[in-house]
C-alpha positions in Angstrom: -51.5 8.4 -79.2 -52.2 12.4 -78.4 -50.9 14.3 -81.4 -52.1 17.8 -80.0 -53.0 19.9 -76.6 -56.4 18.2 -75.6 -56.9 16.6 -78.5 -58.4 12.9 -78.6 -56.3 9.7 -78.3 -56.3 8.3 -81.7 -55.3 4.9 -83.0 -52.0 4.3 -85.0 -49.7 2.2 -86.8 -46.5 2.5 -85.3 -42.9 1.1 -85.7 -41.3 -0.2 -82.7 -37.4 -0.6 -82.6 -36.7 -4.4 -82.9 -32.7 -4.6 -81.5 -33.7 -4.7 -77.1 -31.0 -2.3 -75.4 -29.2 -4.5 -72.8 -31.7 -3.7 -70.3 -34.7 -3.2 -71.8 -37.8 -5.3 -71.8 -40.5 -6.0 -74.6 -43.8 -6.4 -73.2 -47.0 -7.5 -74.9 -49.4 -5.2 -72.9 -52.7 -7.1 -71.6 -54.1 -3.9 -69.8 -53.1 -0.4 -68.6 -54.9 1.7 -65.8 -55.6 5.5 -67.1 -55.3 8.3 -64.7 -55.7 12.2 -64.4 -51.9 12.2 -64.7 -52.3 10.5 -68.2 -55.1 13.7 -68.9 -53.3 16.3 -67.5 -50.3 15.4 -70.5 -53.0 15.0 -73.1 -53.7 19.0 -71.9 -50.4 19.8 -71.8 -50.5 20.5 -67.6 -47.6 19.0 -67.9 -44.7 19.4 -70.7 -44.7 15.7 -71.7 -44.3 16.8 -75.7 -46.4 15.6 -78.2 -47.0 13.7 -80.3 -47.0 10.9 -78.2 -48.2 7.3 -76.8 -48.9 7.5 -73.1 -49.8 5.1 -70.7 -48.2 4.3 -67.2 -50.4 1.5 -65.3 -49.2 -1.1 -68.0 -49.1 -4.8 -67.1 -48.2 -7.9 -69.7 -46.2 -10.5 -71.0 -42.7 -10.5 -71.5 -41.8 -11.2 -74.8 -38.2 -10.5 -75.2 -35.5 -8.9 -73.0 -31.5 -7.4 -73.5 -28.4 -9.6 -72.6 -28.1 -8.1 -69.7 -31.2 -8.7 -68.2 -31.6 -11.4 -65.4 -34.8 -10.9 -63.3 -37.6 -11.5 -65.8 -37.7 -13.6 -68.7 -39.8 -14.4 -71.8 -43.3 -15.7 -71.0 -43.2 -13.6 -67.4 -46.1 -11.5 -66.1 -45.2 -8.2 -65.3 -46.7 -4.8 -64.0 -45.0 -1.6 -65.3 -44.3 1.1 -62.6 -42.4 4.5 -62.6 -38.9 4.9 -64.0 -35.4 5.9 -62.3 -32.1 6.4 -63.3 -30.4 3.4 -60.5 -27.3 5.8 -60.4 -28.0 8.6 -58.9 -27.6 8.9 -54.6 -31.3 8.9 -54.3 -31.6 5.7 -56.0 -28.8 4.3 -54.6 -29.8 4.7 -51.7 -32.9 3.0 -52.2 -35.6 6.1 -52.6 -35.7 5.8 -56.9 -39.3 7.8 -56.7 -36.9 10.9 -56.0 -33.9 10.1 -58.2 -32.6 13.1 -59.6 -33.6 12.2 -63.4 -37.2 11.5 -62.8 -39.1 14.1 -64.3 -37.3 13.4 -67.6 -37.1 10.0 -66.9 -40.8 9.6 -66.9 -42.6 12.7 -68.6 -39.2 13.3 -71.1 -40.6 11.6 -74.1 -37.7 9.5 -74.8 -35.0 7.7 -72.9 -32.8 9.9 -71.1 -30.3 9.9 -73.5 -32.7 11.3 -75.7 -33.3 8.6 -77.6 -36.8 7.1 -78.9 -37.7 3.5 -80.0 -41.5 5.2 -81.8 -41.6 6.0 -85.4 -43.6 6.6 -88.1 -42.9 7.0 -91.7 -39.6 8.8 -90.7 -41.8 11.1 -88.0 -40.5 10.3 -84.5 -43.0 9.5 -82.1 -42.5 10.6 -78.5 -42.5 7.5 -76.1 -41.1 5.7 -73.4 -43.4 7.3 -70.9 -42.6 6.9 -67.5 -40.2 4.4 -69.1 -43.3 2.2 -70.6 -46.0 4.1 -73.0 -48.5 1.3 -72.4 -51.0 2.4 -74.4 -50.2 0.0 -77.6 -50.2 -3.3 -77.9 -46.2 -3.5 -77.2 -44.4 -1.2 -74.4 -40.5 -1.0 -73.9 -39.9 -0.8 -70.1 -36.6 -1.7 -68.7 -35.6 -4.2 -66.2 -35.8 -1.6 -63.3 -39.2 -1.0 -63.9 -41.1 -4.3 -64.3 -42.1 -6.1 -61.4 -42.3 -9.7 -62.3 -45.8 -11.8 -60.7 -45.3 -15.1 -59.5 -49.0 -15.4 -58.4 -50.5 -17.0 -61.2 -54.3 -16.7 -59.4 -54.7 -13.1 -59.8 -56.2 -11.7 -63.4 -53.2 -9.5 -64.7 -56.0 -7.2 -66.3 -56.5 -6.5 -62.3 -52.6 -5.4 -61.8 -51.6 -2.5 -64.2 -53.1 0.2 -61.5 -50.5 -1.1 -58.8 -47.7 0.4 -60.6 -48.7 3.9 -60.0 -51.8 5.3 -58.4 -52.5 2.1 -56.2 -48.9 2.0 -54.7 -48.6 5.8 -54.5 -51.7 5.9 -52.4 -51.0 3.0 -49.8 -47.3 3.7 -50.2 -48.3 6.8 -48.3 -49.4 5.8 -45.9 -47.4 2.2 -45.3 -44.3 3.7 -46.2 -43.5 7.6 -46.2 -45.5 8.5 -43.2 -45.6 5.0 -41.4 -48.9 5.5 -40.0 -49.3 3.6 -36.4 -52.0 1.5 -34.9 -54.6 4.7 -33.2 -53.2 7.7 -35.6 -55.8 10.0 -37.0 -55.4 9.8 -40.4 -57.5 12.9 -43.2 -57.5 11.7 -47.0 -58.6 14.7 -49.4 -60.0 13.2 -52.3 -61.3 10.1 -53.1 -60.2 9.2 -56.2 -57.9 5.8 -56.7 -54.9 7.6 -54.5 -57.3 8.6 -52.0 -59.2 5.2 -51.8 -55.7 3.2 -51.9 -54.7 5.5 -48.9 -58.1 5.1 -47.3 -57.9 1.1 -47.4 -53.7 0.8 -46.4 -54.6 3.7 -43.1 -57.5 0.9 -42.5 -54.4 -1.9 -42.8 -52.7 -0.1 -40.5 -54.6 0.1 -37.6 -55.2 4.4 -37.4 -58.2 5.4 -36.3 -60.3 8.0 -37.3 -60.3 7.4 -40.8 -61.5 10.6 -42.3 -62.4 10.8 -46.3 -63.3 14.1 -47.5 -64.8 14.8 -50.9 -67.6 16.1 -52.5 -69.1 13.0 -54.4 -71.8 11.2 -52.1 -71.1 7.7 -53.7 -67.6 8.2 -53.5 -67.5 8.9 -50.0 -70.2 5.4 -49.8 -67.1 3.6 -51.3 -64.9 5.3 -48.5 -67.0 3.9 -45.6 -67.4 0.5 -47.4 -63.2 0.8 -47.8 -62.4 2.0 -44.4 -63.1 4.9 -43.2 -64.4 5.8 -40.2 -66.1 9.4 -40.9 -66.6 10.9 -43.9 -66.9 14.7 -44.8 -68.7 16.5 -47.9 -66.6 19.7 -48.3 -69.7 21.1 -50.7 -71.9 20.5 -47.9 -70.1 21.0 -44.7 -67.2 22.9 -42.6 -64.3 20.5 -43.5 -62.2 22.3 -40.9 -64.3 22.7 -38.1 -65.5 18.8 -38.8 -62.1 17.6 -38.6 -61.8 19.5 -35.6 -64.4 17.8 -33.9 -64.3 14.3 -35.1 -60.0 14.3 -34.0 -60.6 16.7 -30.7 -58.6 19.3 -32.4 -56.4 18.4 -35.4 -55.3 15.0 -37.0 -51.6 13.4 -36.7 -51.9 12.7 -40.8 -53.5 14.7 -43.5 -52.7 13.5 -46.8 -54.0 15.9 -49.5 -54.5 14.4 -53.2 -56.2 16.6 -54.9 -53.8 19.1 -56.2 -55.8 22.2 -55.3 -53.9 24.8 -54.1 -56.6 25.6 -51.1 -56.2 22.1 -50.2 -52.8 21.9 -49.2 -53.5 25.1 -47.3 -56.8 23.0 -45.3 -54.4 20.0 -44.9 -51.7 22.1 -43.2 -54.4 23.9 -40.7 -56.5 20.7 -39.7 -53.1 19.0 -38.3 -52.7 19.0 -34.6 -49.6 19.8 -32.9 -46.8 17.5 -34.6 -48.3 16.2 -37.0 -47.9 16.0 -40.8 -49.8 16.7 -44.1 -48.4 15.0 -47.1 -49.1 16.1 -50.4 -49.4 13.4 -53.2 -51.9 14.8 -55.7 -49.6 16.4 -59.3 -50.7 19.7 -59.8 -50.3 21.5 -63.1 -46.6 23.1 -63.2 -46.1 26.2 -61.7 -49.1 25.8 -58.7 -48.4 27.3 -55.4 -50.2 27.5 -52.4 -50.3 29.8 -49.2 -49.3 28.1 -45.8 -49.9 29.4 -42.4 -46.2 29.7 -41.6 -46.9 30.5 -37.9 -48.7 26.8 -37.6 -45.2 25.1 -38.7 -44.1 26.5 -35.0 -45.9 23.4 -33.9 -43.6 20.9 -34.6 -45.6 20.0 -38.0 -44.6 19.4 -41.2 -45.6 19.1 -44.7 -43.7 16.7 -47.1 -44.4 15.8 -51.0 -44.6 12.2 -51.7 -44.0 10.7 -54.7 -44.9 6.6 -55.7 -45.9 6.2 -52.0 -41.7 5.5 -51.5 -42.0 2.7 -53.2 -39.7 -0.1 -54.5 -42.1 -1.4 -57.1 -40.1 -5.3 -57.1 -40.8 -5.1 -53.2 -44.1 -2.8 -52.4 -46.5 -4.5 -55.2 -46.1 -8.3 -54.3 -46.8 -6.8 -50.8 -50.1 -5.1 -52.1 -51.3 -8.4 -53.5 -50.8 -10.4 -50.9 -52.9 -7.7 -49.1 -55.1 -8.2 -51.7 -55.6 -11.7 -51.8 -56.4 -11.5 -47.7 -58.9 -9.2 -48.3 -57.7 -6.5 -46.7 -56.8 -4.4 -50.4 -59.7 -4.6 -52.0 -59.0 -2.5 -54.9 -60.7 -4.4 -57.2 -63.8 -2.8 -56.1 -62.1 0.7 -57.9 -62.0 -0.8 -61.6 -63.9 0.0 -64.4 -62.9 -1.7 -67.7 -63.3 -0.7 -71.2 -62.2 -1.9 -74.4 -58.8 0.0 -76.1 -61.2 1.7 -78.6 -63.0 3.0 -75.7 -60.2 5.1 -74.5 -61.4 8.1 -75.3 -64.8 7.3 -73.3 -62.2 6.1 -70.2 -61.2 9.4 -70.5 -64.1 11.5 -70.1 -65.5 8.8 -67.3 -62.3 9.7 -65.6 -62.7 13.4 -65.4 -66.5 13.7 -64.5 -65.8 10.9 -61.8 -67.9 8.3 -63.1 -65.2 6.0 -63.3 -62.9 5.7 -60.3 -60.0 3.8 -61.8 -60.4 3.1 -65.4 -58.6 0.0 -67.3 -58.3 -0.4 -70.6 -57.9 -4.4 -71.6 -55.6 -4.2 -74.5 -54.4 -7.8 -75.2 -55.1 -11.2 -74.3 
């Protein structure tokens, strides 16, 4: 757990409620992926309050579930993915990565009746992080976030990162801009999102595929992933390079690494029509400047959260992708140890681990 801004993840007894709500779900966790949006609470970026146990790439076994839950059942493999009310008109109508309780649905702390199910010796423990906290050996999702696995042939170790940075990435692309076969597709940062929306634009057919970054071996992986021309934005005019490589602007730019000056790159490199999509979480309270005038165009800029994803239908998608070769996300992971959290962590901010996961059970 974090017990205090930018302090270390520590390791602690807790007490887990034993009596399931109706539709929760008891998972023993056997990994969970660990992402900047994981660091950013630890810093307090983001008002998640502490103490707490984060974690919210979980995947497992169920071990118990509430009366009223029908679609998993002890002894099931499960990823963990975003929470969502299920009431609410975004949700009902089938877009829960905007329902109208997310943010304290998933960075709250408790359920959303204010609830929690973490103790300690009478000290309430902040939990249910994006409706899982999968950093412990146990996690209490709910039946509308766990995504049961048939495919007994993948590693479950390998899933936990499909339930949020894997599916927000080619979600993206496969299903909030719908990319076609011959778009011109920019991807701003290389990270997990980035190299999820690099390989899905790949899947799609779009052509260029242009990663920009300023890691060399990241933008190696890029190539290797999919894309067709890379830029080094310490080294190089990213503007003027875009230019050249689309004949003056792309149809997509998705921008994914929260930098205000970013968003403002994405907006200018789009040609006539087309759309930059913002996916990266920046810390609260970030704004950044927009030519206004270059919206006369006809082009837009949308946020994007989850990739538009319906976990129970987007995931099995991703690893049937997976299993033809054509989603090799694998090639992302790095794994550590639980007690090696804290060393995920740092490998996660100086970029020497692209997508860390932590194997927590057997």
């Amino acid at each position: 757990m974090v017990r205090e801004k930018s302090g270390p993840f520590t390791f602690e007894e807790l007490t887990l409620d034993t009596v399931l709500r109706p539709d929760e779900v008891l998972v023993q966790v056997v990994a969970a992926g660990l992402c900047q949006t994981d660091l950013h609470v630890r810093d307090q970026a983001l008002p998640t309050p502490l103490p707490a146990v984060l974690g919210h790439e979980g995947a497992g076994i169920v071990e118990r579930v509430g009366d009223a839950v029908t679609t998993v059942a002890p002894g099931d493999r499960v990823v963990m993915s975003y929470q969502a009310c299920g009431h609410c008109k975004p949700c009902l109508t089938g877009n829960p990565a905007y329902c109208a309780a997310s943010f304290p649905a998933n960075f709250g702390g408790s359920r959303l009746d204010g609830s929690n199910a973490l103790h300690t010796g009478g000290e309430e423990i902040h939990g249910h992080f994006f409706g899982q906290s999968s950093f412990a050996t146990h996690s209490l999702a709910t039946e509308r976030n766990v995504v049961r696995i048939d495919d007994e042939d993948i590693p479950l170790e390998l899933l936990g990162p499909l339930g949020c940075g894997l599916q927000t990435g080619a979600g993206a692309v496969l299903n909030s801009l719908k990319v076609a076969a011959g778009s011109s597709v920019v991807v701003i940062g290389t990270g997990t999102v980035g190299l999820a929306a690099v390989m899905a634009a790949k899947v799609a057919g779009a052509s260029p595929i242009i990663a920009v970054d300023i890691v060399p071996e990241r933008l190696e992986l890029a190539r290797e992933l999919g894309a067709t021309h890379t830029v080094n934005g310490r080294e190089e005019d990213t503007a003027a390079r875009i230019a050249e490589i689309t004949g003056g602007g792309a149809d997509y730019v998705l921008e994914i690494t929260a930098r205000p000056e970013m968003l403002t790159l994405a907006v200018d490199a789009l040609a006539p029509l087309g759309t930059a999509a913002l996916i990266g979480g920046a810390p609260a309270g970030a704004h950044a400047p927009v030519n206004m005038n270059a919206l006369l165009g006809g082009r837009t800029v949308r946020g994007v959260a989850q990739g538009d994803s319906i976990p129970q239908l987007f995931i099995p998608q991703l690893i049937d992708l997976h299993k033809a070769g054509r989603f090799p996300f694998d090639r992302l992971i790095t794994f550590y140890g639980f007690d090696q959290i804290n060393e995920a962590a740092t490998d996660t901010r100086t970029g020497a681990a692209i997508k860390p996961v932590l194997r927590i059970g057997e």
